[in-house]
C-alpha positions, 0 to 999 in steps of 0.5 A: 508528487508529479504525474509521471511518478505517480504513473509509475506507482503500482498499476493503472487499476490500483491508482485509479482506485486509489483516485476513485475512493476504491482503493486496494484491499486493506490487509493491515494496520498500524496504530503507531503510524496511523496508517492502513496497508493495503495489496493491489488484487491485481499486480500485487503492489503493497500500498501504505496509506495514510489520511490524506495520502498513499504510496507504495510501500517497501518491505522493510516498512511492512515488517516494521510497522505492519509484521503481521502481514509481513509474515503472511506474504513475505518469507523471512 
């Protein structure tokens, strides 16, 4: 991913925490994906994070593999 995508990606507290080893909240996980979600306290975009990576993650993807979050911050 170029720089310029990644600046685009959610804002810049959550990316620089995501670079720092201080990442968003963790909110949920998923045992099928291996992967943990994750919501910027700040401007409230979701991340899904993986063990060598993280990106935003879309709605559809939260109810799939993450539906007790989805429940919580989504309505149906």
């Amino acid at each position: 991913m170029s720089q310029s995508e990644w600046n685009k990606k959610g804002c810049e507290k959550c990316r620089n925490g995501w670079l720092s080893g201080n990442s968003p909240p963790e909110i949920s996980v998923s045992e099928e994906r291996w992967g943990t979600l994750h919501k910027c306290e700040y401007c409230g975009t979701f991340w899904e994070a993986f063990l060598s990576n993280a990106d935003i993650a879309d709605s559809e993807t939260i109810k799939k593999y993450y539906p007790d979050a989805h429940g919580k911050y989504f309505s149906s």
